[in-house]
KEMAR-911680 format. One record per residue (C-alpha): residue in one letter; z negated, x, y. Coordinates in pm, 1 decimal. Layout:
<atoms>
  r        up      east     north
  a         Z         X         Y
...
</atoms>
This chain:
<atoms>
  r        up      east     north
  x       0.0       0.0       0.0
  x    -106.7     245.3     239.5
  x     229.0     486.8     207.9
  x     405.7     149.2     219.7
  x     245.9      57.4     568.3
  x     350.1     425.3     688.4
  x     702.1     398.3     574.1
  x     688.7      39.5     772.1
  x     546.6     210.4    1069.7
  x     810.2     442.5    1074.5
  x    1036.1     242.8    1039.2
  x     944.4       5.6    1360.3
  x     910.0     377.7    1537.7
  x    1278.7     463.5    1417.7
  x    1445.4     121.8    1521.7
  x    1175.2     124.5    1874.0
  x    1345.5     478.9    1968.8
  x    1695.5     433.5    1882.8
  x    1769.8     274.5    2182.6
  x    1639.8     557.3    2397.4
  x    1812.4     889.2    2495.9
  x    1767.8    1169.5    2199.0
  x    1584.9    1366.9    2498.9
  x    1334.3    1058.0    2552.5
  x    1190.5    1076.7    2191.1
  x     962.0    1318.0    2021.0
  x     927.3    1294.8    1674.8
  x     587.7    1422.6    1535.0
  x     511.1    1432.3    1166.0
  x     124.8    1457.5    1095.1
  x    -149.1    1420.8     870.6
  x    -302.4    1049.9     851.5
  x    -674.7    1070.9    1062.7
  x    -547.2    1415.4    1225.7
  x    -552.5    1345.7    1606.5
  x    -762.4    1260.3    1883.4
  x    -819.7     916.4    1984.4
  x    -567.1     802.7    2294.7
  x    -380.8    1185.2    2241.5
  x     -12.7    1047.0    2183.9
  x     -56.3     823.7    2468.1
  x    -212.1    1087.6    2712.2
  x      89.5    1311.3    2650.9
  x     342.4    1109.3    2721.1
  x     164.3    1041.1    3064.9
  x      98.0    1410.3    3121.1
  x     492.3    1474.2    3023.8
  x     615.1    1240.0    3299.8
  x     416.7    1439.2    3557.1
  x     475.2    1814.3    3468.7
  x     873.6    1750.1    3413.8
  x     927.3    1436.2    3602.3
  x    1089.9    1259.0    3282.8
  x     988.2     979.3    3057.8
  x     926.9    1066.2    2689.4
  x     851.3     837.9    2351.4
  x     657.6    1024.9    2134.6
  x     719.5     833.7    1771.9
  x     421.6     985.2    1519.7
  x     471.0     977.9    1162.3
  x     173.2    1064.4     923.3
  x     159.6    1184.6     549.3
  x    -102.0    1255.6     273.1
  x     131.8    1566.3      92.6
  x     348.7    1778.3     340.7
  x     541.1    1957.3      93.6
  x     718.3    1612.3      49.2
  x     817.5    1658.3     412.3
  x     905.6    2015.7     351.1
  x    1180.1    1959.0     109.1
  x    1358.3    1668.8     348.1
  x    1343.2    1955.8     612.0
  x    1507.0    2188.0     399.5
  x    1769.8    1937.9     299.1
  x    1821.3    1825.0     651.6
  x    1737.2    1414.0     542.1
  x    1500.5    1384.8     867.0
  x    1487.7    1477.2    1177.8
  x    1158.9    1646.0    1289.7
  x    1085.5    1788.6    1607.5
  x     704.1    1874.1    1501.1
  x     562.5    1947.4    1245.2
  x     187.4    1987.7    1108.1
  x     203.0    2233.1     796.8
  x     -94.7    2435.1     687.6
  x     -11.1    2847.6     659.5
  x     122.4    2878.1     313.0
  x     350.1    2599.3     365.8
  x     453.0    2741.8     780.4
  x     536.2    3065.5     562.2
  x     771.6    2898.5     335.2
  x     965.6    2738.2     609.2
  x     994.3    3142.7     748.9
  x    1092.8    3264.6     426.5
  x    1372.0    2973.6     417.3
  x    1445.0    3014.3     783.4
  x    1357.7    2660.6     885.6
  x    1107.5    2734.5    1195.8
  x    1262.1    2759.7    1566.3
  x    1053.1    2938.2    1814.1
  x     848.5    2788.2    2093.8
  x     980.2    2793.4    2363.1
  x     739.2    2896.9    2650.9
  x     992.6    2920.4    2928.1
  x     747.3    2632.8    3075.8
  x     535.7    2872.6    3291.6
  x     838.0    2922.4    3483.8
  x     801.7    2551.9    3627.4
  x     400.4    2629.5    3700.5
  x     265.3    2455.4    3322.5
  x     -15.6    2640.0    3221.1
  x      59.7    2790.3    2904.5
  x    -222.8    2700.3    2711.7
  x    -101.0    2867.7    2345.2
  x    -321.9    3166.6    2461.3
  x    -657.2    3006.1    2411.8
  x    -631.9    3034.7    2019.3
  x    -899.8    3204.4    1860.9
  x    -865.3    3596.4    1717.1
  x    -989.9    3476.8    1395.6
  x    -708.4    3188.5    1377.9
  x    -465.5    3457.6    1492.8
  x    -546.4    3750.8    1227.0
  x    -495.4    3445.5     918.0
  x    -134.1    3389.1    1092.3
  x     -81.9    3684.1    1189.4
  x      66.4    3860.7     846.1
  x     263.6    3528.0     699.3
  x     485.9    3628.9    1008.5
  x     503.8    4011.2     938.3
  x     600.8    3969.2     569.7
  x     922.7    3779.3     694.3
  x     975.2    4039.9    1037.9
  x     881.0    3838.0    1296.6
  x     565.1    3750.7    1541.4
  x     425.2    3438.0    1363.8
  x     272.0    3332.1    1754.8
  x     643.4    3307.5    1849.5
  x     709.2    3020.5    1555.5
  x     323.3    2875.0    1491.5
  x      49.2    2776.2    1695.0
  x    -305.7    2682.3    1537.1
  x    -415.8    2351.1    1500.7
  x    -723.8    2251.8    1286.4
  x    -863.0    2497.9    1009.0
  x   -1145.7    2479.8     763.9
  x   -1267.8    2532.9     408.5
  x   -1343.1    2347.8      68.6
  x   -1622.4    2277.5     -97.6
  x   -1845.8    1979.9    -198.1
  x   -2034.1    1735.5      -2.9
  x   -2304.9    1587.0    -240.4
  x   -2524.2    1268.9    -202.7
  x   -2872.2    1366.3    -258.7
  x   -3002.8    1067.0    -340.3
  x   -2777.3    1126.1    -692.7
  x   -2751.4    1511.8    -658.3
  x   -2959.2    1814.9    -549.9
  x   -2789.9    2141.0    -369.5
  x   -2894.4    2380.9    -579.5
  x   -2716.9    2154.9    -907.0
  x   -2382.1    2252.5    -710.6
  x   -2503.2    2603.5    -574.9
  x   -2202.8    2732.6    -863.5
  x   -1858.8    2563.2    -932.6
  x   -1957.5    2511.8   -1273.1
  x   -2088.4    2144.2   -1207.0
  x   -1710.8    2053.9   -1246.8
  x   -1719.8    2175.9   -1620.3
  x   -2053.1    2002.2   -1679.3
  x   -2049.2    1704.6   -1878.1
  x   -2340.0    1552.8   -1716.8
  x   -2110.8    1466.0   -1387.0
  x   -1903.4    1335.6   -1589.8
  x   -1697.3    1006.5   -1440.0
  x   -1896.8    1145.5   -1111.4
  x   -1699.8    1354.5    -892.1
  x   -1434.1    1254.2    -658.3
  x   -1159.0    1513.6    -665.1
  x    -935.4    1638.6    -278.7
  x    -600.3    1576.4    -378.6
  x    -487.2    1938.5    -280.9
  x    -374.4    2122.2    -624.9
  x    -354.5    2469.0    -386.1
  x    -755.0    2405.8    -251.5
  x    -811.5    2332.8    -610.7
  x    -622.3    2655.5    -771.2
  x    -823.0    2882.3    -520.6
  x   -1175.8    2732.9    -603.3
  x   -1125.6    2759.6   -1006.3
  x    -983.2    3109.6    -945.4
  x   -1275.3    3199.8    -753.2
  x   -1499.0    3084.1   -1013.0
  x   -1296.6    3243.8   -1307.8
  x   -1272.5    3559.6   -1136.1
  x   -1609.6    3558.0    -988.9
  x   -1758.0    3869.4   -1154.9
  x   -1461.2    4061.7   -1088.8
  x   -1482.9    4004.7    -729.7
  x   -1809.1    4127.2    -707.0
  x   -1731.5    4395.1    -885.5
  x   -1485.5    4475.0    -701.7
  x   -1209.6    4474.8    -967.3
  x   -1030.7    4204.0    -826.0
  x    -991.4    4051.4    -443.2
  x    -958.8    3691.0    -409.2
  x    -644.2    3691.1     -80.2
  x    -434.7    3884.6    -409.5
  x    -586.1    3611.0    -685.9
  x    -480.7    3330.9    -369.4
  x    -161.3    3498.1    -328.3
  x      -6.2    3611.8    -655.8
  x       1.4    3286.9    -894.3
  x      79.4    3476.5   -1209.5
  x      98.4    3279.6   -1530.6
  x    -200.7    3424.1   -1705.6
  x    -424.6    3273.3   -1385.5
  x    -204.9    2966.1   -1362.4
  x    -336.5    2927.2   -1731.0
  x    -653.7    3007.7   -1692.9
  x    -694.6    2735.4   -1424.7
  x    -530.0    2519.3   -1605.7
  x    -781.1    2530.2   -1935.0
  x   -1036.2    2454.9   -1631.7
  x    -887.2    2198.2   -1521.3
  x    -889.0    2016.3   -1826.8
  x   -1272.3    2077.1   -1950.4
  x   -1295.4    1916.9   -1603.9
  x   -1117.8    1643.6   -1589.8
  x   -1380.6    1416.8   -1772.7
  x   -1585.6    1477.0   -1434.0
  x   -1295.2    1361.9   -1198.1
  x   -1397.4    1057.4   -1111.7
  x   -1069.6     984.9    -862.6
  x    -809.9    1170.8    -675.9
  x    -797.9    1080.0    -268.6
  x    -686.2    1274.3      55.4
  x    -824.3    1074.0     323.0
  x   -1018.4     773.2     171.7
  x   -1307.5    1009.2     -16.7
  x   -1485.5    1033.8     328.3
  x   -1560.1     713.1     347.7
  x   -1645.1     628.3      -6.0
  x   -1906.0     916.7      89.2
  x   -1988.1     803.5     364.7
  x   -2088.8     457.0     210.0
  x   -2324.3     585.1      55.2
  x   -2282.4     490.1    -347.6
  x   -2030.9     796.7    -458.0
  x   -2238.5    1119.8    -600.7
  x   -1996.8    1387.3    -429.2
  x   -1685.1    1483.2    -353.7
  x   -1463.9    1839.8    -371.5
  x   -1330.4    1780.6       0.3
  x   -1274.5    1979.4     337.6
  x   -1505.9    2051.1     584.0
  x   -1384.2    1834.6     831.2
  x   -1435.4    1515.3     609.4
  x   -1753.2    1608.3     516.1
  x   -1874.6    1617.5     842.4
  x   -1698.2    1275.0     964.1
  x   -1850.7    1163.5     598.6
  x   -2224.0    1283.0     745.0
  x   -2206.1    1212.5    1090.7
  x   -2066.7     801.6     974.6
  x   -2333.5     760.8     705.6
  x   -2604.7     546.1     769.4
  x   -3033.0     694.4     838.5
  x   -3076.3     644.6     459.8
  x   -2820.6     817.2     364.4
  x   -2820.5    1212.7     349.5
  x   -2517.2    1416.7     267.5
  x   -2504.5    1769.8     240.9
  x   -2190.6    1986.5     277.4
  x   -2196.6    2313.3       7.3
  x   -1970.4    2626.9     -13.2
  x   -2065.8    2718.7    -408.4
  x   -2186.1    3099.7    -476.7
  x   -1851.7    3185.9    -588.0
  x   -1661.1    3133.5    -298.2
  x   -1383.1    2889.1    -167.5
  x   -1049.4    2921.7       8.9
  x    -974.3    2858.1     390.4
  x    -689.3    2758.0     593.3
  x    -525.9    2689.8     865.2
  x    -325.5    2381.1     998.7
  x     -68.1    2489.7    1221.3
  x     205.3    2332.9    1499.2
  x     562.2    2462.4    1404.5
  x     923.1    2349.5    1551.1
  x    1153.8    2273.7    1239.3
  x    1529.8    2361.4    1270.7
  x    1622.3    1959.9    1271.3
  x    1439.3    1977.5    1622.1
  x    1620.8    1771.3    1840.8
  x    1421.9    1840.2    2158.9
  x    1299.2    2184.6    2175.7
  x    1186.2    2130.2    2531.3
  x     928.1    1834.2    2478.6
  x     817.9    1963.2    2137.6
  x     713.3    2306.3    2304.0
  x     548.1    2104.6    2551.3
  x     350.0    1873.3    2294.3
  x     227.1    2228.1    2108.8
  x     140.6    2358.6    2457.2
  x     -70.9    2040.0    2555.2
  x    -262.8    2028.4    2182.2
  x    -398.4    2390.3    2289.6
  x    -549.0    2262.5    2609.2
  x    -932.9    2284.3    2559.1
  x    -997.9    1932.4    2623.6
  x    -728.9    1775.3    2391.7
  x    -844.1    1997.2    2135.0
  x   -1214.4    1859.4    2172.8
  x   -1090.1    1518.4    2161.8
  x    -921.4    1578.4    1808.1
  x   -1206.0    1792.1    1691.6
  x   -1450.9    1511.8    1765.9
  x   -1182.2    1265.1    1600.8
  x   -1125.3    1418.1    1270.2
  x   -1469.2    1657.0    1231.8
  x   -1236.0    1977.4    1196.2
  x   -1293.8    2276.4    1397.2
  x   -1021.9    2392.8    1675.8
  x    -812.6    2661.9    1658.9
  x    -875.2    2690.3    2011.8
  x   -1172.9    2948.6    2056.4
  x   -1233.5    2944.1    2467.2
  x   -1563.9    2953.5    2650.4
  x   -1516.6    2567.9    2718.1
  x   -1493.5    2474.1    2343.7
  x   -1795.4    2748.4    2271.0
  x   -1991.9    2529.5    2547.6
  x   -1888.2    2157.2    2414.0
  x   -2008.8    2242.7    2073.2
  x   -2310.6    2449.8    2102.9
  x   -2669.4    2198.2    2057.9
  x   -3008.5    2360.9    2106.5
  x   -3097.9    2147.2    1842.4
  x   -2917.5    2351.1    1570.8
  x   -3013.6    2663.6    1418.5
  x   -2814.2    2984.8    1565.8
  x   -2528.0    3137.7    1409.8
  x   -2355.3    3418.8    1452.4
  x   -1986.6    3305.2    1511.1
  x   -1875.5    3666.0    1698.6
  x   -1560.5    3646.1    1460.7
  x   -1461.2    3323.8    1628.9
  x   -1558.1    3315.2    1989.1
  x   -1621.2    3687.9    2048.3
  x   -1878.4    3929.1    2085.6
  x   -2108.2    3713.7    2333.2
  x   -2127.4    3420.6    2003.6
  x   -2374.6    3624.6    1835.1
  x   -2636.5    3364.7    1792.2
  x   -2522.9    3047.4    1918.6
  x   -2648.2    2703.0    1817.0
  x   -2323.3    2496.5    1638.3
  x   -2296.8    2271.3    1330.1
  x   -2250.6    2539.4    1018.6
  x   -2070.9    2259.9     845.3
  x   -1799.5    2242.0    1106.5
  x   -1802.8    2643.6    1215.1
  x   -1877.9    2876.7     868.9
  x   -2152.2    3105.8     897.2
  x   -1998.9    3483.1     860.1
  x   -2111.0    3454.7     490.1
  x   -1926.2    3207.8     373.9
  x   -1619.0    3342.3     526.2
  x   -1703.0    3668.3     323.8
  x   -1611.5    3450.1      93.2
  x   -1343.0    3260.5     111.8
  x    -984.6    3328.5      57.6
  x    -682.3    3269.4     280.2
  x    -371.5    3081.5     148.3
  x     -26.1    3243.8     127.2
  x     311.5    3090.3      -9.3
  x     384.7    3173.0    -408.1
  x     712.6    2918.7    -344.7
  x     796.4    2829.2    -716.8
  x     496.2    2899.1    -878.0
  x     321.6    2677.6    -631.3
  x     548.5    2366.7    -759.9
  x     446.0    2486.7   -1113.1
  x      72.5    2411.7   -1036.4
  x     153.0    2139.7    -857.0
  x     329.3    2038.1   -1172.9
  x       9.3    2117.0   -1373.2
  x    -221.4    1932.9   -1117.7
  x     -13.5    1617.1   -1168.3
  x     -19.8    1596.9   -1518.7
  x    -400.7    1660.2   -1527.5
  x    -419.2    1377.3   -1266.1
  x    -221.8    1116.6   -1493.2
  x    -458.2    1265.8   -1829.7
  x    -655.9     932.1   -1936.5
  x   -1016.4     990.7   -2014.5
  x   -1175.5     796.0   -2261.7
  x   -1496.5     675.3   -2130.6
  x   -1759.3     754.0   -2441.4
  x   -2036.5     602.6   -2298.8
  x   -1878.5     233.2   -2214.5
  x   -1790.9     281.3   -2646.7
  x   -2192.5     400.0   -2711.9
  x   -2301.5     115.1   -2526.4
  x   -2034.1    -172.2   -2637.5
  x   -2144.3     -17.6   -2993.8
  x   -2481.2     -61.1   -2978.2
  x   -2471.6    -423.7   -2796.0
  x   -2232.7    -533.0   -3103.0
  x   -2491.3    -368.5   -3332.4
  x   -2759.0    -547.0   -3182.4
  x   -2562.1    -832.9   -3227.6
  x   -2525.4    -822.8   -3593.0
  x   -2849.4    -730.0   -3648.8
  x   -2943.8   -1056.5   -3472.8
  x   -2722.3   -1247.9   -3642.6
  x   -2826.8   -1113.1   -3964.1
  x   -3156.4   -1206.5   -3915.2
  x   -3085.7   -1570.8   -3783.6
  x   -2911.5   -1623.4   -4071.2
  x   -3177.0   -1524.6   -4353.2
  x   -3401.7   -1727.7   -4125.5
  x   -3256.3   -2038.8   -4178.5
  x   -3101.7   -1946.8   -4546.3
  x   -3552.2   -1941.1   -4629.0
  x   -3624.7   -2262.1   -4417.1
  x   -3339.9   -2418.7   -4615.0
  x   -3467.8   -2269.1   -4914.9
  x   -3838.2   -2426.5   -4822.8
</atoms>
C-alpha cells in the first residue's frame, strides 16, 4: 500500500509539473521521513528571491535506493537530485553517472554554504572520490549520517543481554527482533561479529572486511543469517520506529536516527535504550549528488547549497533524529543541553568540542566510532548479498512454540475427554 501511495504521489507530481517549463521543476528523489518539516516549501520561496525565478520542486521518496540507481543507469527517469548513501554515490562514480555541483552561485552574491560540512563527514567521502580520480566535494555533499545498532525495550530486555551481537543467534529472542531492512548494515554487523577476535587482534581491519565482499565472508554471513532468522521477527525501513516507539515490540536492529525519533516519541512509561554491541557496527553517510539525467543543474546546485545552510539542516535533524553533516559553531550550539553528560566530539566539531554536552545516541562517543566501519561499493557482490538477504527474508519459520502449546491444549483435551467418558461409562454401569 504504502509504495502504491508513492507511485500515486508521483504520479500527481509528474502530471502537476508537466505543464511547467523543464527549468521551473526540480525533481528530488529521497528517502520517506528524510526532511525537515516545511523544507520543500521554504526553498522554493528562498529560490524565487536569490535568482528572481519561480521553481516547482516535485519530491519523490523510496525505502531501497539501489532500485533508483539502476533506472539512473538505464536513463528510465529523470532525476535532478538524488539522496544515495556513500557506497551507492561511489557506484554512480565508478559508472560515471554523477555531474558536478555547480557553485558558480557565489558569483551572483549566494552564500555558498557546502563549506560548513564537517571534517569527519569529509575524510568518509573523501577516498570513494580518489579511487575513481576525482575530488568527491566536487560531485557529493553530506547530508545525514549515522550508525546501526539496536534499540531495546527494557521493560522486555536489559542492555547488557545485547552488550554482544550474539542475541541475534540466541534462540531465546526468538520471533522477537525486528530486523532494518538494509542487507549492507546487516553484512557489516555479522562481519563484525564473525571477525571480532581478529580485529582485536589485529589480524584483520573491519573498512577491508566492509569493503572486500569475498565469498568465504559472504558465506560466513550467510550461515549467520540463517541460525538467525528464527529471531527476525519482521523486516521494515521506516515503520520499526514506531512499532518501538509504541511501546509493545522487544527491539529492533535500526539506525541511530530512528532510535532516537523511537525514544524521544515514546510515552513516560516507556524506556528505550539505543546500543552499539561490543563488537562494533558500520557507519555511513547519506549524501546529495546531481545524476547525469539532471535536467536543471542550476536549481539542483542551489537545493544542495540551501540543505547545507545551518538552519535547514537543524530543521531536518530535529525532523528525522539523524545527525547533520553540517558541523558549524551554530549546529554545535543548537544541540548542546547542560542536561547531558559531556562528550568529547573533537572529531566532529573540532578541537574546542572536547567535552560538550549532546545526545550520545544522535552524536557517537569517539569509542564507538573506534569501532565502526565505513561502507564502500563491492558493485556485484553487493547484489549477491542482496540476493542472499532476500531469500533469508522470504525463509518461513515454523513457529515451535504455537505447535507445543496447540499440542498440549489437544492433549489436555483428550485427556478430558477420556475421563468424561469412563465417568459416565461407571454411572451407566451403576
Amino acid at each position: 500500500m504504502k509504495r502504491l501511495t508513492t507511485a500515486i504521489l508521483a504520479l500527481c507530481c509528474s502530471l502537476a509539473t508537466q505543464a511547467l517549463d523543464r527549468q521551473q521543476v526540480l525533481k528530488v528523489y529521497n528517502w520517506g521521513d528524510y526532511i525537515g518539516v516545511g523544507v520543500i516549501e521554504k526553498f522554493e520561496k528562498w529560490y524565487q528571491q536569490v535568482t528572481g525565478q519561480s521553481i516547482k520542486v516535485s519530491y519523490v521518496t523510496y525505502d531501497y535506493p539501489e532500485d533508483y540507481f539502476n533506472k539512473i543507469k538505464n536513463q528510465q527517469i529523470e532525476v535532478d537530485v538524488f539522496c544515495p548513501a556513500e557506497y551507492l554515490a561511489e557506484r554512480m562514480m565508478k559508472h560515471k553517472l554523477l555531474m558536478p555541483i555547480d557553485t558558480s552561485f557565489v558569483s551572483q552574491g549566494i552564500p555558498n554554504y557546502l563549506h560548513g560540512t564537517s571534517p569527519f563527514i569529509d575524510n568518509i567521502l573523501q577516498p570513494i572520490g580518489e579511487a575513481q580520480g576525482i575530488n568527491a566535494k566536487d560531485y557529493t555533499a553530506g547530508y545525514l549520517w549515522g550508525n546501526t545498532g539496536v534499540l531495546i525495550n527494557t521493560k522486555y530486555v536489559k542492555p547488557e543481554e545485547v552488550s554482544s551481537w550474539g542475541f541475534l543467534l540466541d534462540s531465546k529472542y526468538r520471533g522477537k527482533v525486528i530486523m532494518k531492512d538494509s542487507f549492507s548494515d546487516v553484512y557489516n554487523v555479522l562481519i563484525n561479529y564473525a571477525f571480532y577476535d581478529d580485529i582485536k587482534s589485529g589480524i584483520a581491519s573491519r573498512n577491508l572486511l566492509a569493503a572486500y565482499l569475498t565469498n568465504r565472508n559472504i558465506a560466513i554471513v550467510e550461515d549467520l543469517l540463517k541460525t538467525a532468522r528464527p529471531q527476525m521477527k519482521k523486516f521494515d525501513v521506516e515503520g520499526d520506529k514506531r512499532l518501538m516507539a509504541a511501546g509493545k515490540e522487544w527491539m529492533s536492529v535500526t539506525w541511530n536516527g530512528d532510535a532516537k525519533w523511537a525514544i524521544d516519541e515514546a510515552s513516560d512509561d516507556t524506556n528505550l535504550q539505543y546500543v552499539v554491541p561490543i563488537e562494533g557496527s558500520d557507519c555511513w553517510v547519506d549524501c546529495w549528488v546531481i545524476p547525469t539525467t539532471c535536467k536543471n543543474i542550476k536549481a539542483a546546485s542551489l537545493w544542495i547549497n540551501f540543505l547545507c545552510r545551518p538552519d535547514i539542516a537543524l530543521s531536518c535533524m530535529q525532523e528525522t533524529g539523524y545527525s547533520s553533516a553540517i558541523g558549524t559553531p551554530e549546529i554545535l550550539q543548537a544541540v548542546t543541553n547542560d542536561s547531558l553528560p559531556a562528550i568529547n566530539l573533537s572529531y566532529f566539531f573540532g578541537p574546542e568540542a572536547t567535552a560538550v554536552h549532546v545526545d550520545s545516541v544522535m552524536y557517537p562517543t569517539n569509542d564507538v566510532i573506534s569501532r565502526c566501519s565505513f561502507l564502500r561499493d563491492s558493485g556485484d557482490r553487493q547484489e549477491v548479498l542482496r540476493e542472499i538477504w532476500e531469500k533469508i527474508k522470504k525463509k518461513t519459520i515454523v513457529d515451535y512454540w504455537f505447535y507445543v502449546f496447540a499440542g498440549s491444549v489437544a492433549l489436555l483435551m483428550i485427556i478430558i475427554t477420556t475421563l468424561l467418558l469412563r465417568q459416565k461409562k461407571t454411572t451407566t454401569i451403576k
